[in-house]
N, C-alpha and C positions, 0 to 999 in steps of 0.2 A: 504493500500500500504506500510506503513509503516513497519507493521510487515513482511509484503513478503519477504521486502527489508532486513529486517534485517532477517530472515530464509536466505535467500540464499545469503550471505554475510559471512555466519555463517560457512554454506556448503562448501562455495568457499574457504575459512580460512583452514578447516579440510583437504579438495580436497588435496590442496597445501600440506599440512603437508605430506600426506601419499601417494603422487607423483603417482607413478606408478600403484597401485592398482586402479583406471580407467581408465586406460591406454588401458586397453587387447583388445577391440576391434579398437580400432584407432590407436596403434600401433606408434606414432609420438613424437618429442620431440619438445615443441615451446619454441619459442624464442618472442622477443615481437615486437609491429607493429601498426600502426594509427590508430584513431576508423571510420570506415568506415560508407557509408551509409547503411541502412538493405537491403537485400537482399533477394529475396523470389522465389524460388520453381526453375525451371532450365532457371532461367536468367544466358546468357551463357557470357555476357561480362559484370562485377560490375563495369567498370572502366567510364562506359557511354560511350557516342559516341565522335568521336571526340579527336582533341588532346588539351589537358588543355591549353591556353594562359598564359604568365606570365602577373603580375604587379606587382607593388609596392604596402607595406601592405599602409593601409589607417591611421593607430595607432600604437601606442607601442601595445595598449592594444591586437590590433586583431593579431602583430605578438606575442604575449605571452600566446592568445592562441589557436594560430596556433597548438605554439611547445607544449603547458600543452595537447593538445587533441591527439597529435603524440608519446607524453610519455607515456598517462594514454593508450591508446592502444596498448602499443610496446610490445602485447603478440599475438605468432603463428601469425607471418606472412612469408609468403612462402620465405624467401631469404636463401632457404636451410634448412628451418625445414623439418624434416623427409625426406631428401635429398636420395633416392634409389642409390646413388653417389658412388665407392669409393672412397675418398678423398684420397688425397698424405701424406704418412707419415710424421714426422717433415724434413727428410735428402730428401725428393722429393718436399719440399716445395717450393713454387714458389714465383715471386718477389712479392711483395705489396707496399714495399713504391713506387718502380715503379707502378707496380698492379696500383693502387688506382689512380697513378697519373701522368709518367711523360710522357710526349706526344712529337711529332714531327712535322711534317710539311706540307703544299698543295704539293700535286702531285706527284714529284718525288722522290722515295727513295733516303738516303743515303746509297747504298750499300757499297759501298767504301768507309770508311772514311777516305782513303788519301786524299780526297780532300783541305785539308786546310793547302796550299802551303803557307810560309811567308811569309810577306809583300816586303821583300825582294829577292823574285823571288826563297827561297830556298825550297829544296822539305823534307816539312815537316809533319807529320802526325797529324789530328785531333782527337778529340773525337770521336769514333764512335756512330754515333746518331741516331736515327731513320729516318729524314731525312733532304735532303742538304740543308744547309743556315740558319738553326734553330741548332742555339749551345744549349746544354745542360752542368747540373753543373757536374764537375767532382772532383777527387782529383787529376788531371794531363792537367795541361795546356801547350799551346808553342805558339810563337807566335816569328819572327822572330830570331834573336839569342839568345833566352831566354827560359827556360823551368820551368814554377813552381806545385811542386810536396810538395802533405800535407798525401802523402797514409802514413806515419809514424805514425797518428797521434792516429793509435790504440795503439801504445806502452805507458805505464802510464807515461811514465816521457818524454815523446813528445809531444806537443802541438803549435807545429810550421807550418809553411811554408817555405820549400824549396827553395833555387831559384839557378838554374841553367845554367851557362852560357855554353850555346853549340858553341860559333864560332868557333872552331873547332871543328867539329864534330866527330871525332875521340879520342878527350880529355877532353869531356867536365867537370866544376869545377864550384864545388857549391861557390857560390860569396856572398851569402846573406841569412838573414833568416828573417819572417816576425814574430811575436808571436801573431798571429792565425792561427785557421788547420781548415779543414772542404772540403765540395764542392766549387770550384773554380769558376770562371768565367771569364774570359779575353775579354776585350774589346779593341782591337788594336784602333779605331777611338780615344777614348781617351785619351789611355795607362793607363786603369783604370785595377784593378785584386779587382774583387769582391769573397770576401770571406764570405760563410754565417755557421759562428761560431753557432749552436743551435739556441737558442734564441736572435742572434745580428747578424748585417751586419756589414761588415767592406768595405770601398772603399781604395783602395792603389794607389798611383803614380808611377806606373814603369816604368816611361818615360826612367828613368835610372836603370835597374834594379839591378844594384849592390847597389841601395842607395832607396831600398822603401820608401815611404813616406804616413803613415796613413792623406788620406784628411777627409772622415767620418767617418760617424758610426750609426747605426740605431737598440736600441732594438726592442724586437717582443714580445707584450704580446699575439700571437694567434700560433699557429703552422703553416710552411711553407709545403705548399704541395709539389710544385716543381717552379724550374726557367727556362725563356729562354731567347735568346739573338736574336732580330728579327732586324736587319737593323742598328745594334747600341742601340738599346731599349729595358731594361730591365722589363723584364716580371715577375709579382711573384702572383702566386695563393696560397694563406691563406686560414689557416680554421682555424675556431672559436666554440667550441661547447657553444652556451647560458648555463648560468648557469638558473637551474630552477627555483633558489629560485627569479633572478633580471635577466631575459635574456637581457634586454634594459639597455644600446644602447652593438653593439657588436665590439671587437676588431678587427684593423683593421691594415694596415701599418701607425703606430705612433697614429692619432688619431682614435678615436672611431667612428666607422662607427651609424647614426641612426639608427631606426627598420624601418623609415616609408623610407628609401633608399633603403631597401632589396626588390629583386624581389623573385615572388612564385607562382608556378601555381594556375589555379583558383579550385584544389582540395585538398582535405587532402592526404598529401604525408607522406613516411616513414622518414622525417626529420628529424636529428640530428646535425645537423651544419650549419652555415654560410660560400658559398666560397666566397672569394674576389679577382677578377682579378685585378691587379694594375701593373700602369707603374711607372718607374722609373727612373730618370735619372741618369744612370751608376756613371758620373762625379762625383755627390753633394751628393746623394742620395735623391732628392728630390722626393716628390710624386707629378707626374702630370697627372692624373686620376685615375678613380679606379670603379668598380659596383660590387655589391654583389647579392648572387643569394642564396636562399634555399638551401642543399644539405644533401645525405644521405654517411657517412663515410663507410658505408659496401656496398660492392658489385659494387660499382660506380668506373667510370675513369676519370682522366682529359686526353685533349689532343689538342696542341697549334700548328696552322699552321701559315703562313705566311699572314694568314688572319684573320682569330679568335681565340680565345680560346672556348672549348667547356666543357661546366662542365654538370654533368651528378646529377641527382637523382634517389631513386627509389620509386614507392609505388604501396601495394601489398593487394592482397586479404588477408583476417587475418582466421584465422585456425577457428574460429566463423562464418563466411559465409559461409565458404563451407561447413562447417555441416551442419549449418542451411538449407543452397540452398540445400542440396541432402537431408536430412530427410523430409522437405515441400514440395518436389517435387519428382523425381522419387522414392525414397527411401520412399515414404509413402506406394508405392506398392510392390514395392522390400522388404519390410521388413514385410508387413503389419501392420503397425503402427494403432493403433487406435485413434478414434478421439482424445480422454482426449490428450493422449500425445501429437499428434499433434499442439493442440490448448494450450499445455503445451511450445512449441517450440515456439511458434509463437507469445505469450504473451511475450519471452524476449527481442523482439524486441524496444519494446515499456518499459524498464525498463528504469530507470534512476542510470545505475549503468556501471562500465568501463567492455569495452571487456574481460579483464582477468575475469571476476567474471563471464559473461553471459557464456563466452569459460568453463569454469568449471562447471555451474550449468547444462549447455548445458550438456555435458558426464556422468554428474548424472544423469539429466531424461532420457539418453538411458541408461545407464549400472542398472538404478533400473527396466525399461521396459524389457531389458534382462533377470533381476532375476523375472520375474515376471511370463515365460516361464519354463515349466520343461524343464528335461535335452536334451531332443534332439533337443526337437524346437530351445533351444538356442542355441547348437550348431550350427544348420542351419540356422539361425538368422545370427549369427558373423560370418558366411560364406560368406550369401547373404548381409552382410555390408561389407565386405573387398571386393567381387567385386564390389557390387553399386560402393562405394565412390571411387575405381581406375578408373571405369569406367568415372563418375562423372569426378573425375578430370584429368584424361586423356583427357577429350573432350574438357578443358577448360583451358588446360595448358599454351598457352600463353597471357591469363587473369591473371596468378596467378598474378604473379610479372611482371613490365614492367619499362621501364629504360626509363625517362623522358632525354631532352638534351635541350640545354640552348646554343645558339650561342649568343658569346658575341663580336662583331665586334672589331678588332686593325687596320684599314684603319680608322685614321681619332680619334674620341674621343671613347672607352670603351663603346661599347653600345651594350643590349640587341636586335639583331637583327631579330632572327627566336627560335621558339620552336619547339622540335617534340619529338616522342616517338614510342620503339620501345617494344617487347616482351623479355623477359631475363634480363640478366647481361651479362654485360663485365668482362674481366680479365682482363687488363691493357692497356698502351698507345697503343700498339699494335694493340686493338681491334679497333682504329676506322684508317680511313683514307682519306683526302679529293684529291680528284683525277677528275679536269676536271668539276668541279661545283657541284660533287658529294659528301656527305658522305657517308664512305661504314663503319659499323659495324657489328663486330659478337660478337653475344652473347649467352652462354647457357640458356638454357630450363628447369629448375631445376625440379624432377621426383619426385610426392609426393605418398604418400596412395596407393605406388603399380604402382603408375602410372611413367614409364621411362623416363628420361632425358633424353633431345634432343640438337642440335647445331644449329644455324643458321646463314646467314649472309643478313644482308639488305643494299637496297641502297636506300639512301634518295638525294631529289634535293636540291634547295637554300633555298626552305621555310622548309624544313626537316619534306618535307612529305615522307613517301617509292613509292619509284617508281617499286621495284623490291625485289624478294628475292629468298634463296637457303633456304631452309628448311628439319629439319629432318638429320642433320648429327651426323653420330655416338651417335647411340640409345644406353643409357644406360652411354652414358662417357660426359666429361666435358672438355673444351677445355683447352689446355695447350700452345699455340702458335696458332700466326697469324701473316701473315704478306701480305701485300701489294705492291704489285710491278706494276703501271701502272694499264694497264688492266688486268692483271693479281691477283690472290690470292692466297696464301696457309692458313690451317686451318692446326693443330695439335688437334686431341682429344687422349682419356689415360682414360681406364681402366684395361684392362688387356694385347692390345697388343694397340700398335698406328698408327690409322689409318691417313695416311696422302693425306690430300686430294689438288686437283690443281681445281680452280675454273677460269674461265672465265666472266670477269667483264666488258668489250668491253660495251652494250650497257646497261644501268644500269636500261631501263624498261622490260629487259630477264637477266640477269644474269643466267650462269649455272655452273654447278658440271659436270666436265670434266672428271677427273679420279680419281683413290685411292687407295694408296698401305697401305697393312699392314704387318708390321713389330714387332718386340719383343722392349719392351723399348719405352722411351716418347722422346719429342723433346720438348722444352722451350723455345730453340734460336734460329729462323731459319735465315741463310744469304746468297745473294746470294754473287757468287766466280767468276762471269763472266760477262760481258754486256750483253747479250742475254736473261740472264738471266736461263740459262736451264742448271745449274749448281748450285745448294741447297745447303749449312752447314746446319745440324742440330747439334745445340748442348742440351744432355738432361744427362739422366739418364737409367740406364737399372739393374736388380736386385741389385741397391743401391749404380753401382760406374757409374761413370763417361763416359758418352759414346758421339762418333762422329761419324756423317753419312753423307754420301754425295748423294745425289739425282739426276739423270739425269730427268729433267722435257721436255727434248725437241719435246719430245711424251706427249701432256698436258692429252692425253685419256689413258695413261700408264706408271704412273711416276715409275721410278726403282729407290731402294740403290744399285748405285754403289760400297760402298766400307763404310764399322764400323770399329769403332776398340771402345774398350772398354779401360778404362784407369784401371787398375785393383786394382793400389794401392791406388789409389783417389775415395772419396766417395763423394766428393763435388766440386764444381768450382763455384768461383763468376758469372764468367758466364751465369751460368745456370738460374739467376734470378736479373742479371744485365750485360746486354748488352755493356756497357761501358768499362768493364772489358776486350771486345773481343777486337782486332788489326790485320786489314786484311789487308797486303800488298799484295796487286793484283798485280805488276810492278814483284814481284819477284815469285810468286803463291803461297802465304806461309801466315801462322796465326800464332799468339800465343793467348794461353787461358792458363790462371792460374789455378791450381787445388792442392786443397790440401796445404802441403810444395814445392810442385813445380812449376816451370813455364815450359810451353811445347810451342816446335816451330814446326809446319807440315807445309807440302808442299801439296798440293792435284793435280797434276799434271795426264791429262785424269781423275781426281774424283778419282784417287789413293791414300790416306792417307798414310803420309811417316814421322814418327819421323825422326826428322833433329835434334833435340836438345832439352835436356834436360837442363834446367840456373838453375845451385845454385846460388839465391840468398840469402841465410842464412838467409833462414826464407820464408814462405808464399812469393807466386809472388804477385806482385797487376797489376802493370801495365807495358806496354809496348809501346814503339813510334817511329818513324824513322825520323833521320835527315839527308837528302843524303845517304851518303854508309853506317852510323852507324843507328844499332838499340841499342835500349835503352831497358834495362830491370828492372825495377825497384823494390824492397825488400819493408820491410818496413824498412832498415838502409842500404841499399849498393845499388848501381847503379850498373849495368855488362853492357858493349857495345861490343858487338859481330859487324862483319862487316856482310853486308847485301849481300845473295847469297852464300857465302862461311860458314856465319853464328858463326863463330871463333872466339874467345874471345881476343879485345883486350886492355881492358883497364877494370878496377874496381875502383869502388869511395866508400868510407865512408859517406853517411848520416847523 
């Protein structure tokens, strides 16, 4: 055994070295992935039955090596290896640090995010969030006669905090500065403004905001995924990737979380990080709970309602099963495989050596079985392997990869309440939505070995089992937008034109696909611009500038664009892959979206797209807000207030 071991060890050394030249019949590029149980001939689900439970590891040892067995495997596994995909170039890129993580809230959207009128009865505008009552971090807060703004804080010789006094709104003057910048947070119950500088928190007293007052401060040895603000209560989901050499114990907010505290399903997952959901007290910054949970940094979402937090994993079949599964099984007839090979295959199961090395030696016994054929047979050999294996994996597609979910209860103490699992990836907060005791997610379908990418969307109950799903949208694309409204859904996919689809979510054990239009150009942002709801913003991209569309969804079986315009000198808007960036004043029927050097104001009046204004702010827009009759336009060094409806410029401030 010993010399085997070290024969193909040897192989798998060289394999690596000269990359591609085994490549020609499997055609794929892996990427790395957890060592799985072996798998044999056309077993159609590797994942077992059943959805994994979590618990707590029982040892350092068993959570070290949990993660040693997840590393020495992390080669070809399906999270978009050999992806039949077009991917977005770097200028159609889409959000990730959202992507990955920042979520919103139970039930109902926040279409509007005017909704966050000041304490003082004035009519002021909020963040716009994903949805109402769940604040998220930004660079522009308000909160009665006060506004603080850190968007300066790209300029290299700014590193502050803004503070802005609006009591008149017509004049408002900056009164203070803080010396930190970052994503904000405002918590009126306390008159607390949290500021999360990188790697540190800061807590400030703006009872008076003319005279901040630093009360805390909290370093972060782990990275911060995202925050939220749920009732007064400060939410913060951490990640931590274990180091390999000493994964025990893992970082956490201040102290170190143990291993034998980490929850993890009862399978080998594609783990690479530790999340941490913890509360926090706005006021002190103290930590008053917290649980951690396994998680994978690629392909996974977070997303925070008014009830849970929901953190997401993934783990996936590895590019070694499903060769093995289709040569041992129907591929022994499809290919005609002789026994030796066969029994060649089937002996690496039983090696004592890591996935990467069987994955390699694996492509050496067919591409030597190949050479083994003259010339025609192998041709029609590497013919009848490129269907086998699409075929193969097309039947089993959503076995590849499958997205574990982790509800972590915020009613009461931080507790792991339900697990469940679904088929695919998500692409960010968006993707999920808890709506009526329901979570609805959609996730792609990633398309390997010839076999096409699919879209879906599931609805899971309280124990986040599915009760329901739409499957199979936009073959061959990957979704770029989602959004939840009630019973209602839209989906965005994008490969060559973008099909937008209106889904029907009403009873969550039928869920359907109602209508579908396609159109040229992606959509990233969708919003809605009406109570009814049967009025869509998209905001996206279309051959590489800047584009808006407006959707008449009132007909759910025949959604139309009402009305694009493309921005032609703008190839990019923060928008496009941060949401926050957007400001819908529905009272007046008007938007501003930042793009480029400029900041833009439309009106969409009957889904009509109307430049109203174009704001020099001297320099890139960031953001925009309204206080009564003034809107605010913000630079990264100049304020502009335009009067609201007339839209007129009437005042400018210095930064």
């Amino acid at each position: 055994m010993d010399e085997t071991r070290t024969t193909i060890l040897a192989v798998a050394l060289v394999a690596l070295l000269v990359g591609g030249a085994l490549g020609g019949a499997f055609g794929t590029t892996f990427t790395d992935s957890p060592e799985p149980t072996p798998v044999r001939g056309d077993q159609a689900d590797w994942h077992g039955d059943g959805t994994p439970s979590l618990a707590q590891f029982d040892s350092a040892a068993a959570f070290e090596s949990y993660f040693a067995a997840a590393d020495r495997g992390r080669f070809g596994m399906y999270l978009g290896a050999g992806v039949d995909v077009e991917m977005a170039s770097d200028d159609e890129a889409m959000e990730e640090s959202d992507g990955g993580g920042d979520a919103g809230g139970q039930g109902d959207s926040a279409g509007d995010a005017s909704g966050a009128s000041g304490s003082d009865g004035r009519d002021v505008s909020g963040t716009n969030v994903q949805e109402a009552g769940i604040d998220e971090p930004d660079v522009l807060k308000a909160e009665g006669e006060a506004a603080y703004y850190a968007g300066h804080r790209f300029r290299s010789q700014s590193d502050e905090t803004t503070i802005v006094d609006t009591t008149d709104a017509a004049d408002p003057e900056p009164v203070a500065t803080i010396p930190a910048s970052g994503e904000l947070l405002l918590v009126p119950e306390t008159d607390t403004l949290v500021v999360f500088d990188g790697d540190r928190l800061w807590g400030y007293d703006v009872s008076d905001p003319a005279a901040p007052e630093q009360v805390w401060d909290q370093s972060l040895e782990t990275g911060l995924e995202t925050a939220r603000l749920v009732d007064g209560d400060l939410y913060l989901v951490l990640v931590d990737r274990p180091d390999s050499g000493a994964p025990c114990p893992v970082a956490g907010y201040g102290d170190d979380v143990a291993c034998t505290d980490i929850y993890r399903p009862g399978v080998q997952t594609d783990a690479d990080a530790v999340y941490t959901a913890a509360r926090v007290d706005p006021a002190s910054g103290e930590l008053l709970d917290e649980t951690s949970v396994i998680g994978s940094t690629h392909s996974s979402a977070t997303y925070v309602s008014e009830n849970a937090i929901y953190l997401t994993y993934t783990r996936s079949v590895s590019e070694y099963q499903v060769l093995s599964g289709y040569l041992t099984g129907t591929g022994t007839a499809d290919l005609g495989l002789d026994a030796e090979t066969v029994d060649r295959i089937e002996t690496l199961d039983g090696l004592n050596i890591s996935e990467r090395a069987k994955t390699v030696e694996l492509r050496t016994i067919v591409e030597r079985w190949f050479d083994s054929l003259d010339e025609e047979a192998r041709d029609d050999a590497r013919e009848a392997f490129d269907e086998g294996i699409a075929a193969y994996a097309d039947d089993r597609q959503r076995d590849l990869t499958k997205t574990g979910i982790a509800r972590v209860s915020i009613d009461g103490g931080l507790d792991v309440t339900a697990s469940g699992e679904v088929p695919g990836t998500p692409l960010n907060q968006w993707s999920m939505d808890e709506h009526d005791g329901h979570l609805r997610i959609a996730t792609t379908i990633h398309g390997t070995h010839g076999a096409d990418s699919e879209n879906d969307v599931y609805v899971l109950d309280d124990a986040l089992e599915i009760t329901g799903s739409v499957e199979g949208l936009g073959e061959t694309e990957r979704i770029y937008a989602v959004r939840f409204e009630g019973d209602e859904g839209h989906v965005v996919t994008f490969r060559e034109t973008d099909p937008f689809y209106t889904l029907d979510l009403a009873d969550p054990h039928d869920p359907q696909l109602e209508g579908k239009l396609k159109i040229p150009g992606f959509s990233t942002y969708l919003h809605p611009l009406d109570d009814a709801g049967d009025l869509v913003l998209g905001v996206g991209e279309q051959d590489g500038k800047v584009k808006l569309s407006t959707f008449d969804v009132s007909d759910r079986t025949d959604p139309a664009e009402l009305d694009a315009t493309i921005l032609s000198d703008e190839r990019y808007s923060e928008a496009v892959q941060n949401h926050r960036a957007f400001l819908h004043d529905a009272e007046y029927g008007a938007f501003f979206v930042p793009a480029g050097e400029a900041s833009y104001l439309y009106s969409y009046d009957d889904g009509t797209l109307t430049q109203e204004k174009q704001i020099d702010v001297g320099g890139p827009g960031v953001r925009a807000m309204y206080v009564e009759d003034a809107l605010y336009v913000f630079g990264e060094s100049e304020l502009v207030v335009l009067e609201r409806g007339t839209w007129e410029e009437v005042d400018r401030h210095e930064l």
